[in-house]
N, C-alpha and C positions, 0 to 999 in steps of 0.2 A: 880249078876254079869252078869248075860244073857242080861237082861232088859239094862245094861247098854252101852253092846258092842252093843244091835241091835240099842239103841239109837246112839252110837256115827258110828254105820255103816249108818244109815238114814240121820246123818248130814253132813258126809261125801258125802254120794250118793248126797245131795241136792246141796252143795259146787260144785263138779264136775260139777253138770247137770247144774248149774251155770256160770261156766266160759265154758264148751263147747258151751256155747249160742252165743261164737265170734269167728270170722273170723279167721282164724291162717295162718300166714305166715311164711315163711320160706326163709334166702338165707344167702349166704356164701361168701369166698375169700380163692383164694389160691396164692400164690406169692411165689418165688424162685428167690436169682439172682447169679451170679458168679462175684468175684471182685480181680481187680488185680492191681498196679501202685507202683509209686513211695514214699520208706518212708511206706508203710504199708505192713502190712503182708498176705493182702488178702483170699482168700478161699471161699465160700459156704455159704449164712446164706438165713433166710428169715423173713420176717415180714407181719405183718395184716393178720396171715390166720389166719381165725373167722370164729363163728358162729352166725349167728340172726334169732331168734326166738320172732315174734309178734302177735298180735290180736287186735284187733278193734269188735265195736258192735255199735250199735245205742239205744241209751235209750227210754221209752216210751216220755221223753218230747223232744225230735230232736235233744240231743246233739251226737256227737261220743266221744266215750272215749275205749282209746287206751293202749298198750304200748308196750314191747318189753326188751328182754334183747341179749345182746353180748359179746362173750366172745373171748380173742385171747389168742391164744395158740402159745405160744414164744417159751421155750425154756425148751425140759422134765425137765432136770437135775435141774429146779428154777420152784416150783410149784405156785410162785407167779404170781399176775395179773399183768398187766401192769396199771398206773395210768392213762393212756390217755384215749381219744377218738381213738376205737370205743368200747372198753370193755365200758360196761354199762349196768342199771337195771333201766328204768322208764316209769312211766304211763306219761296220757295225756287226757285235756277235753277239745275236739273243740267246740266254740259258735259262733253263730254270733259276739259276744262281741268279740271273739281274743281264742287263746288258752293255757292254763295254762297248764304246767308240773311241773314236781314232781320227784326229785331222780335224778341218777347221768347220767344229760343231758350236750347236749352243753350250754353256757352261751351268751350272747347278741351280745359280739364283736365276738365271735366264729362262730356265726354262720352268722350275718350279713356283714363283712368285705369281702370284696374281698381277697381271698389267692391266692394271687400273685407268692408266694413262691411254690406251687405246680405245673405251669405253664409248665416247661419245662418236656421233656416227663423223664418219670424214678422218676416222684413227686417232682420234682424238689429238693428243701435243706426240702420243709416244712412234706416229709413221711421219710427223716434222714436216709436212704440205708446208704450214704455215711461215714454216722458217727458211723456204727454198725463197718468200719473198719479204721477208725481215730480217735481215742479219742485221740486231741489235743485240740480241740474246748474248751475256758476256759473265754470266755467275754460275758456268758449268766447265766441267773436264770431259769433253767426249759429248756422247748424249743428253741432250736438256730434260732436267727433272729428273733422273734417273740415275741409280748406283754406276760405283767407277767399271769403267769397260761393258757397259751392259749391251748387250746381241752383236757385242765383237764377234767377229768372225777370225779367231785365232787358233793356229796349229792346239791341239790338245789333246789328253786323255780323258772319258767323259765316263763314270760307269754309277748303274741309275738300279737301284735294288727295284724288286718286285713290288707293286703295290700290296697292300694287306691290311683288311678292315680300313679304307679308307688313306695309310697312309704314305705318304712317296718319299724316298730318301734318292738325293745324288752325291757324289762329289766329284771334281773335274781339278785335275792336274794340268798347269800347262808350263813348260818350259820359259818360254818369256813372251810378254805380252805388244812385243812388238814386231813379231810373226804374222800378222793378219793377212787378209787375203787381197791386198794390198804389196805386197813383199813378193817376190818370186822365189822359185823352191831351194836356194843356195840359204844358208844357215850360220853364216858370218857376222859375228856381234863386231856391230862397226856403230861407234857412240856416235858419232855425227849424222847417223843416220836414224839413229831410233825413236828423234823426234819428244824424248821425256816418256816414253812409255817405265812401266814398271818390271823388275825381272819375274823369277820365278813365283806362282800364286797357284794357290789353293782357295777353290769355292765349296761350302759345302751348302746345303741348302733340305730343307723340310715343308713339306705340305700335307694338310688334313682338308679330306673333303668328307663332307658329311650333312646329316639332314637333322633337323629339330621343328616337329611341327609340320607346319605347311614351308616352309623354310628352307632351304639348301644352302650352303656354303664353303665359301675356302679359303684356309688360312696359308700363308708358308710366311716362311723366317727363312734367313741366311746369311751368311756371314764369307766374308773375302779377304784373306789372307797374301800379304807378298812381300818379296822382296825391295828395297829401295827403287825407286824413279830413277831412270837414267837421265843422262844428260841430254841436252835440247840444240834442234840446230839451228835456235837462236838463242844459244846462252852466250854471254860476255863471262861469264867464270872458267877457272880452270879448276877450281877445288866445289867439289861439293859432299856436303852430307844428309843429305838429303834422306825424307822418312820412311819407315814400311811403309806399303798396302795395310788398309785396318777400314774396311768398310763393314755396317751391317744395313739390312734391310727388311721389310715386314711390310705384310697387306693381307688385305681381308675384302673377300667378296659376297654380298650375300644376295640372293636371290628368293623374293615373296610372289608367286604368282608372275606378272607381267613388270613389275619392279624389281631390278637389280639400284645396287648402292655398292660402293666398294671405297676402301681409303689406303693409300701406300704412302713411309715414309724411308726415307735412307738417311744416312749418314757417313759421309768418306772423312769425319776427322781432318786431322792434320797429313791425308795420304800425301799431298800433294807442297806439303810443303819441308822445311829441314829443322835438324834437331837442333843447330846454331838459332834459331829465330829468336831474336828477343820479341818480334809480335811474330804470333803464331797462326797458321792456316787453318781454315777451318772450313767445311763446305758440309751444305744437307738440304734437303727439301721435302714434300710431300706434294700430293694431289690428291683431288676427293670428286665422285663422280657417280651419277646415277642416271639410269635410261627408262624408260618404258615401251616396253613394246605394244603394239597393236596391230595383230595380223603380217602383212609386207611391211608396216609401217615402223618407225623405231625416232622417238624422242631423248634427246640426252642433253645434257647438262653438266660438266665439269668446270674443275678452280687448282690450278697449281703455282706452285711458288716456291724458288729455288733461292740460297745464299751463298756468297763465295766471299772468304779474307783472304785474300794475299797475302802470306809469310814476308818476313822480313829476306829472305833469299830471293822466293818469289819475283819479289818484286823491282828486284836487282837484276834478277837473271835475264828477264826477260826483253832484254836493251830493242831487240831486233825486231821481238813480234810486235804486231799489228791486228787487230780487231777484237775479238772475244780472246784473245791471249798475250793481248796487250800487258804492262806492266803493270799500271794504273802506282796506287799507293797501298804503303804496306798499311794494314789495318781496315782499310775503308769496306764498307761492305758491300758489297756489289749485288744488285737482287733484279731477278726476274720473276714476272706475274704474268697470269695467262688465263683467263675465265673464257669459256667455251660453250657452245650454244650449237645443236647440230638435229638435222636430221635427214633421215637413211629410208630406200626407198628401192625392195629388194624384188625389183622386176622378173625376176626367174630367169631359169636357162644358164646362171651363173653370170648376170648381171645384175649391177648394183650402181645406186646413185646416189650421190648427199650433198647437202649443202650446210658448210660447218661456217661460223662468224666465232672469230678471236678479236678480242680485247687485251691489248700487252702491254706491259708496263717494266721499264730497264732503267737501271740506276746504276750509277758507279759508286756512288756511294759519298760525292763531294759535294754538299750542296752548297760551294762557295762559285761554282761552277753552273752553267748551263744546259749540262749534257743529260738531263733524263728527255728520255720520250715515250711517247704511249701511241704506238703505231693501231691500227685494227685491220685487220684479213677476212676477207668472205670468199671462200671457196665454193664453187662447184666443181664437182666431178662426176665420172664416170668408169668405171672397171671391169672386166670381163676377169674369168676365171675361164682356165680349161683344162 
């Protein structure tokens, strides 16, 4: 018994002296904001305050290899994670050749696309303040305004070529997209639990950055690939056939001086809906947004607006759910709108403050019905970086 503890304490000793051999880094977020308007109930909430903890090391053949995990702390009373970005657990190995990750990273469009959507000061629609006191929003899958799965936080392969004269190539493998960081580390495809996520997918994604004039800019493109949609654990079916993944997406950011402008649009097709529909699914959106800065100072201005049609499965399947994934009618078009007004006010020391007003508009798409509303959100906040 002796022999066996000093063994397993020498292996442990050597594990340690192991990973203490890399670089540890440390840094955080805190965020607060107060919210009040029209149509909602307002109050006090906060989001992204996290932790990140990383290290990095250099091997004896010149690669670095890396990684880092994050975790955000939401809300005591729900001991769950959040499935997004920036909670996350993954390594990474830079080469000459490009760099390959591993685990639940951003994926190709996520990282390379311009997000247009966070522009306006207060994260514009794309850090969702506004929607922790509006849930009307009902014409998205996942993320409002944005491509399917976007800053999922899912198990993956991620490997991102070197940049060159400007331009960035990724793509990212993942296994199935109902891994997130949400899921604990068991690996058991159990349909009743996957909630309608999609299987096996493929992102591939491109960006150009480059300068014309007084000018600067950046384009990328990308496209997502996948397996079928699983089953949901509120579907009343027992057969489905349900369609690939087939999302693309594009944005373009330009910057003149103290004016930026930038415009993203996507399209997820019929991802979400099956190949039995007689009326077919269809969902896309865009947003369009520009700031000026002045000194600490930062003016902005965005406009986005999302659509969703429920497939004739769709709208079957969904007997059970409730709110933004309610059934509703197959065909009808369901739209959200969301014009933004902000400014940011960047006190230093890695403090920062804004005050963002949204204007929103949800529709189900029945105007035989009562149910559109047009809520508005004024936020203040407050965040520390460290």
């Amino acid at each position: 018994m002796n022999k066996f503890l000093i063994t397993l304490v020498a292996v442990f000793s050597f594990t340690v002296a192991g990973v203490a051999n890399a670089e540890m880094t440390m840094s955080g977020s805190l965020i607060q904001f107060v919210a009040m308007g029209d149509k909602v109930d307002g109050g006090i909430s906060s989001k992204f305050n996290r932790m990140t903890f990383g290290g990095n090391t250099t091997t004896d053949n010149g690669w670095t290899v890396g990684g880092s995990f994050s975790a955000e702390f939401s809300t005591y009373a729900d001991p769950s994670k959040s499935g997004y970005l920036p909670t996350s657990n993954s390594m990474y190995i830079a080469t000459d050749m490009g760099t390959l990750s591993v685990g639940q990273t951003a994926d190709a469009t996520t990282a390379l696309i311009p997000r247009v959507g966070n522009m306006v000061p207060g994260g514009g629609h794309d850090a969702g303040y506004q929607f922790l006191f509006d849930g009307g929003t009902g014409a998205g899958n996942g993320v409002a305004f944005a491509e399917a799965y976007y800053a999922m936080a899912v198990s993956r392969v991620h490997f991102a070529l070197p940049s060159m004269n400007g331009f960035s190539v990724a793509i990212t493998y993942t296994p199935s997209m109902e891994f997130n960081t949400t899921a604990n580390i068991n690996r058991v495809q159990a349909s009743a639990a996957e909630g309608g996520a999609h299987g096996e997918t493929i992102h591939v994604a491109a960006q150009y950055a480059g300068e014309l004039d007084d000018m600067s800019y950046t384009i990328g493109v990308g496209t997502i690939r996948g397996n079928s949609q699983a089953n949901s654990t509120h579907s009343l079916m027992t057969t489905l056939d349900n369609n690939d993944l087939s999302s693309v997406v594009g944005a373009i950011q330009v910057t003149a001086g103290n004016l930026t402008v930038g415009g993203h649009w996507y399209n997820n097709g019929d991802s979400f809906g099956a190949n039995s529909d007689a009326i077919k699914a269809k969902e896309d959106g865009y947003t369009v947004s520009a700031t000026y800065a002045m000194g600490n100072v930062t003016l902005g201005a965005g406009f986005a607006h999302q659509e969703l049609v429920r497939g004739t499965r769709a709208a079957t399947d969904r007997g059970t759910a409730v709110g933004a994934s309610a059934p509703g009618t197959a065909g009808h078009v369901r739209e959200d709108s969301v014009t933004m007004l902000g400014l940011g006010y960047n006190m230093g020391g890695g403090v920062n403050t804004f005050i963002q007003y949204n204007s929103m508009n949800h529709t189900d798409g029945d105007f035989t019905t009562a149910t559109d509303v047009d809520p508005s959100v004024l936020l203040v906040g407050i965040s520390l970086g460290f």
